[in-house]
C-alpha positions in Angstrom: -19.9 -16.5 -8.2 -18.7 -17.0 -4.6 -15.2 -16.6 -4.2 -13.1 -18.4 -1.0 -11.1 -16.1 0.6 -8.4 -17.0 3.7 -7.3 -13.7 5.4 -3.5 -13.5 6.5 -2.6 -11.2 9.4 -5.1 -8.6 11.3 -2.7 -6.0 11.7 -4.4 -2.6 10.9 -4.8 -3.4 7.6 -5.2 -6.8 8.1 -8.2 -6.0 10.6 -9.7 -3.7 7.8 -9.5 -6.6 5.1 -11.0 -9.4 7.6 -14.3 -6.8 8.0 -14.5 -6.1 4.2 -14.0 -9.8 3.3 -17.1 -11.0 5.7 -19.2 -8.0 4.6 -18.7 -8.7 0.7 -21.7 -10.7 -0.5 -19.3 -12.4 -3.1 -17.0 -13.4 -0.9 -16.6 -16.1 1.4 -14.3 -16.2 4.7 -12.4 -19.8 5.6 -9.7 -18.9 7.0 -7.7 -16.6 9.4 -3.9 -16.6 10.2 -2.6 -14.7 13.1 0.9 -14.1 14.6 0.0 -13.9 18.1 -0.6 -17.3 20.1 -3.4 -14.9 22.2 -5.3 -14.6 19.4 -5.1 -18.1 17.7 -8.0 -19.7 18.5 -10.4 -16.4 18.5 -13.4 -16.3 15.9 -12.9 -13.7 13.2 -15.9 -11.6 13.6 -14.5 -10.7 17.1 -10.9 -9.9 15.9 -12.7 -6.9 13.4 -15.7 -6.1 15.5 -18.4 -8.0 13.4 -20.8 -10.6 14.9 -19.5 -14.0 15.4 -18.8 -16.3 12.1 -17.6 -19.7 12.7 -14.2 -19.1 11.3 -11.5 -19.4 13.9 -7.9 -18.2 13.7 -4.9 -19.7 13.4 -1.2 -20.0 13.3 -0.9 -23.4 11.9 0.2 -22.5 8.6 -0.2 -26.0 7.3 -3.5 -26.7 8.2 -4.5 -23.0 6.4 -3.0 -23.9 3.1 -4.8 -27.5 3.4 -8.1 -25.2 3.0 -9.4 -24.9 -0.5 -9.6 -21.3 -1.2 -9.7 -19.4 -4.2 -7.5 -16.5 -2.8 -5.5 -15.4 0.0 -5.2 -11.5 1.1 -2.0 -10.8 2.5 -1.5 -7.8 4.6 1.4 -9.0 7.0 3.6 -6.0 7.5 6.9 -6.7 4.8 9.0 -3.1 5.8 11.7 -4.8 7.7 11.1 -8.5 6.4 10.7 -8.5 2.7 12.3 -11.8 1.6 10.3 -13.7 4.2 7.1 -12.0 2.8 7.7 -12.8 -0.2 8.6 -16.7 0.7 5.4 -16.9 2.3 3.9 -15.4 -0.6 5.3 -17.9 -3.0 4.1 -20.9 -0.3 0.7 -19.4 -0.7 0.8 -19.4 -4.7 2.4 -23.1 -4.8 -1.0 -24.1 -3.1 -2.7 -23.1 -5.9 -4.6 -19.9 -4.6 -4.8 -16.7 -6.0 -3.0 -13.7 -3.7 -4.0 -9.7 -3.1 -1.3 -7.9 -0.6 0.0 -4.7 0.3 3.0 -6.5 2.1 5.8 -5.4 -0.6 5.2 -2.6 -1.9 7.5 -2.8 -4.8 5.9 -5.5 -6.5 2.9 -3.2 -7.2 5.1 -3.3 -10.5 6.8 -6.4 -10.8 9.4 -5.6 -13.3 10.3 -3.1 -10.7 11.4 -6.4 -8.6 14.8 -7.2 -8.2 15.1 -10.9 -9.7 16.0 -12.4 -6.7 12.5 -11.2 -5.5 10.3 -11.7 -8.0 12.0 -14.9 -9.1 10.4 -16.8 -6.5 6.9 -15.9 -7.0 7.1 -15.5 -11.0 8.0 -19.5 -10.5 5.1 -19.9 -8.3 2.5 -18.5 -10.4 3.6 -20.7 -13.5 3.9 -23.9 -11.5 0.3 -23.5 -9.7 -1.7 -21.5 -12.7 -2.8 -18.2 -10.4 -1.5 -14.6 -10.1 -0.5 -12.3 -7.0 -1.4 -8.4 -7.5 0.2 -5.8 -5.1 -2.1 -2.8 -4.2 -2.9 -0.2 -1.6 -3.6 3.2 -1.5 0.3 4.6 -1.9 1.6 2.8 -3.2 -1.6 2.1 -4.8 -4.9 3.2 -6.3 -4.2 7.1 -5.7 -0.9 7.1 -7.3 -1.8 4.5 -9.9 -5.2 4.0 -11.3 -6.3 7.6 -10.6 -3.0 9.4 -12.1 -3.7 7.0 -15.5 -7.4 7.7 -15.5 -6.4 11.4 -15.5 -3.7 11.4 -18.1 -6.0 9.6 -20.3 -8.4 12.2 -20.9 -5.3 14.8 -22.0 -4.0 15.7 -25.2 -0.7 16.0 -24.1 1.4 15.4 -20.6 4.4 17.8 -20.0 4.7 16.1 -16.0 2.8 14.0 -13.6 3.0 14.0 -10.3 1.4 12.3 -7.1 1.6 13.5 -3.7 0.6 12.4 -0.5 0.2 15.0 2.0 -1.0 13.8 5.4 -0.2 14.9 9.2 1.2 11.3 10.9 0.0 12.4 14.1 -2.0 9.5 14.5 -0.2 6.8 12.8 0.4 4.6 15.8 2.9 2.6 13.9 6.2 3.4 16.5 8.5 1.5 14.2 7.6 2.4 11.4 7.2 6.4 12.4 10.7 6.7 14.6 13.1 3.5 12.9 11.7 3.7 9.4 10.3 6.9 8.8 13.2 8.9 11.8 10.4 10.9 13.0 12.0 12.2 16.6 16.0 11.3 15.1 18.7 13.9 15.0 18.2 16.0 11.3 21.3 13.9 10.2 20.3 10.6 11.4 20.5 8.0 8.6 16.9 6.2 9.2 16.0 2.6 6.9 14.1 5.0 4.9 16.4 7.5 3.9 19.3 4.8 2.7 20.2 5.5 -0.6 17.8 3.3 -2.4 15.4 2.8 -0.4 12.7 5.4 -1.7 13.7 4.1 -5.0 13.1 0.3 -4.1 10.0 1.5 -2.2 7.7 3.9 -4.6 10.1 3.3 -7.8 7.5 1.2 -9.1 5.0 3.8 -9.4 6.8 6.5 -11.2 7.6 3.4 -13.6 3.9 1.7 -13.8 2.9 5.6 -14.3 5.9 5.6 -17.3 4.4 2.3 -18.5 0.9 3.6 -18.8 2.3 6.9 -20.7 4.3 4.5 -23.1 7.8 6.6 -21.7 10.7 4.9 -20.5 12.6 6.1 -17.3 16.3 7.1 -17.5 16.8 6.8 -14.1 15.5 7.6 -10.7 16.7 10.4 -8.6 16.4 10.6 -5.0 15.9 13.9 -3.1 14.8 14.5 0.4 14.5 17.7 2.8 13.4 17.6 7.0 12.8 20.4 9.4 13.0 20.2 13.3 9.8 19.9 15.8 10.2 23.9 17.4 9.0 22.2 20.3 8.0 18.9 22.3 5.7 17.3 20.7 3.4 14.3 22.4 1.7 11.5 19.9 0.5 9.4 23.0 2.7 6.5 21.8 5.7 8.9 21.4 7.4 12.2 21.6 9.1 14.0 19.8 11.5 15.9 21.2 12.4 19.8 20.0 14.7 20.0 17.2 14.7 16.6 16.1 12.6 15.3 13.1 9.3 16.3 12.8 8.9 16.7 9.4 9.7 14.9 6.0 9.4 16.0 2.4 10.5 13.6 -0.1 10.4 13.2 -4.1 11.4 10.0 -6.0 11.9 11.4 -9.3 11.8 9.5 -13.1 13.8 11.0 -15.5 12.7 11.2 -18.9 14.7 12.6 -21.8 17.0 14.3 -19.0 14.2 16.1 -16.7 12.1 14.7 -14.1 9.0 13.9 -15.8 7.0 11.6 -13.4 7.3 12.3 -10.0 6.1 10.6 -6.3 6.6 13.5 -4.0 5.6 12.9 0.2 4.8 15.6 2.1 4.5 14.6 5.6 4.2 15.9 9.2 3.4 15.8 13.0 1.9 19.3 13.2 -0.1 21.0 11.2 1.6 24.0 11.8 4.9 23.0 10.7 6.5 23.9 7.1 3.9 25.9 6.0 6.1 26.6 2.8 5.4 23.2 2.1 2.4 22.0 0.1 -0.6 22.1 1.8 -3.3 19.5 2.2 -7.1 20.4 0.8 -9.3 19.8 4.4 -7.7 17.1 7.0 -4.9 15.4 4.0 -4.7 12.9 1.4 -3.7 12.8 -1.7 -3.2 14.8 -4.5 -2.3 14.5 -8.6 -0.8 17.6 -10.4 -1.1 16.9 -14.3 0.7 19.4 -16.4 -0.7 18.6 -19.7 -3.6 20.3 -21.9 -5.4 20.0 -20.4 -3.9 20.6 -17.0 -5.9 18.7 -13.8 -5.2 19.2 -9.9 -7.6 16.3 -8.4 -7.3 15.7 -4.5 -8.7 13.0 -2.7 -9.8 14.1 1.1 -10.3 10.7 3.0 -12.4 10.9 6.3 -14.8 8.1 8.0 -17.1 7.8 10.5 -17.0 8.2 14.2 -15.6 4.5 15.5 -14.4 2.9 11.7 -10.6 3.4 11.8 -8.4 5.3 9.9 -9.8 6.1 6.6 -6.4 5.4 4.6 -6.1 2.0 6.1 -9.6 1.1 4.9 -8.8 2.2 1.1 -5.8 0.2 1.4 -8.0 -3.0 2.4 -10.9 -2.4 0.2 -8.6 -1.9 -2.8 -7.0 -5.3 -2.3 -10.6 -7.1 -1.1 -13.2 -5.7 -4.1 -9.8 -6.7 -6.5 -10.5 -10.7 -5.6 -12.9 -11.2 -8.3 -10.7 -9.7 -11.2 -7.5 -11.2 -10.0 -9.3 -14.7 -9.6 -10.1 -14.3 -13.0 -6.7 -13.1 -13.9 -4.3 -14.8 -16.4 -1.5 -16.5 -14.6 1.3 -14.7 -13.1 2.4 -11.2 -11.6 -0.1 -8.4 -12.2 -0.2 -4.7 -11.9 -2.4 -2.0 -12.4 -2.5 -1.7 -15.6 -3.1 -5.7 -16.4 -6.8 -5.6 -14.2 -9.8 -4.2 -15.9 -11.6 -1.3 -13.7 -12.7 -2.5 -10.1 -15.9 -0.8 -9.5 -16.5 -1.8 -6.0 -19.6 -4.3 -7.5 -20.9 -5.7 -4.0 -20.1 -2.7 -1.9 -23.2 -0.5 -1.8 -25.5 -2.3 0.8 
């Protein structure tokens, strides 16, 4: 079966998901939404880098909804606009097509939605008969699926806990990496990220899809955060850092079961290689790691690389975990899904 797919935004991961949804031999592209009025109008093959294919962009929302389509991937960036994500979300659903998005990252487990939040697409599902699943790679696959894949091989499970571990050096996100993130912000600057709450709201729903999976319930999550200063200037071509101000960020969202931290999302994240080497340390260029303490006891790390000229690797394992997902959500039962509601996606199509 063929399925229809429209792709929304071509942002970096948007970009990724717009090659990976032409190159899929069960999929089919109709449709392309873009933001900017320069690139309304441009074919979709040259927004990624793939020969010409007869689908144009657009930022006529109307007429893209009008196309019948059996899903839409939605990769719009949701850090500093969540509500409006999830509005356009819930427009997408009411027209009766399935969605795949890494917009807001904390549906990845609905229940982990404020009401507010999920309300509106909850209601969309049931009046139009299709399903929205929230993925990536973190949150996502490597702090999901491969953490429950793991623990379900052991005979018992003292602690899990995922980590990412990766140098931001070339992350050429500015706002995210200096508003968001305070990468180059006094060491007592208050950035979005570091609210009270906000690493909560943002990777909560992991530590409680993970609690989920291990049939535990979750207490409460605790907060706790650490930075250290850049010793020196440092340049990332699309900004600098200067010395002593934030160059590095540790951070651990923490579920409590039965009064100790049990599950446990822990960042680990720098400009330098150099810097913190107290901290953890990646295995080869970064990535992601899973620490079961259990019998038996795993430590499984995922190195990502890609060729010369294909992007950055993470960004692709975000897209191709939402993309090779169509199928399986598609065929979904109605409503809000998370990992642990999809059978395995196996990447059927992807070896060409």
């Amino acid at each position: 079966m063929t399925y229809r797919v429209i792709q929304w935004s071509t942002g970096n991961v948007g970009t990724a998901a717009l090659r990976c949804i032409i190159r899929h031999p069960d999929l089919e592209l109709v449709g392309v939404w873009v933001h900017s009025a320069d690139k309304a109008g441009r074919d979709a093959g040259e927004l990624c880098g793939l020969p010409l294919t007869g689908v144009l962009a657009t930022n006529d929302v109307d007429a893209l909804l009008a196309l019948d389509a059996d899903c839409v991937s939605y990769t719009a960036t949701a850090d500093l606009r969540p509500m409006e994500a999830i509005n356009d979300m819930a427009r997408v659903l009411r027209s009766g097509k399935n969605v795949v998005s890494s917009s807001v990252v904390a549906a990845i487990y609905p229940a982990h939605l404020e009401p507010s939040m999920r309300k509106p697409l909850d209601d969309a599902c049931a009046e139009a008969g299709v399903s929205c699943f929230t993925s990536g790679i973190d949150p996502g696959w490597a702090n999901d699926a491969l953490p429950l894949l793991l623990a379900g091989t052991c005979e018992d499970v003292e602690q899990l806990r995922v980590m990412e571990i990766v140098n931001y050096k070339d992350y050429e996100q500015p706002t995210v990496l200096f508003e968001t993130m305070g990468f180059g912000k006094p060491l007592d600057a208050k950035p979005l990220l570091l609210i009270p709450g906000v690493l909560s709201f943002a990777w909560g729903g992991v530590v409680k899809v993970l609690a989920d999976g291990l049939g535990v319930e979750i207490e409460e999550l605790r907060e706790v955060h650490e930075r250290r200063p850049a010793p020196e200037k440092i340049d990332l071509g699309f900004g600098v850092i200067e010395q002593g101000t934030t160059a590095a960020l540790r951070f651990e969202v923490q579920g409590i079961v039965a009064g100790e931290p049990r599950i446990v999302l822990e960042h680990v994240t720098r400009l330098d290689d150099d810097l913190c080497p107290d901290w953890p340390q990646p295995v080869g260029a970064g990535g992601y790691r899973v620490v079961v303490t259990g019998t038996p006891s795993y430590q499984c790390d995922v190195q990502m690389t890609a060729r010369p000229g294909q992007g950055d690797p993470g960004v692709i394992g975000t897209a191709g975990r939402l993309v090779n997902a169509i199928p399986q959500v598609c065929s979904a039962s109605p409503g809000m899904l998370s990992v642990l509601d999809l059978p395995l996606v196996t990447g059927r199509g992807v070896m060409r």
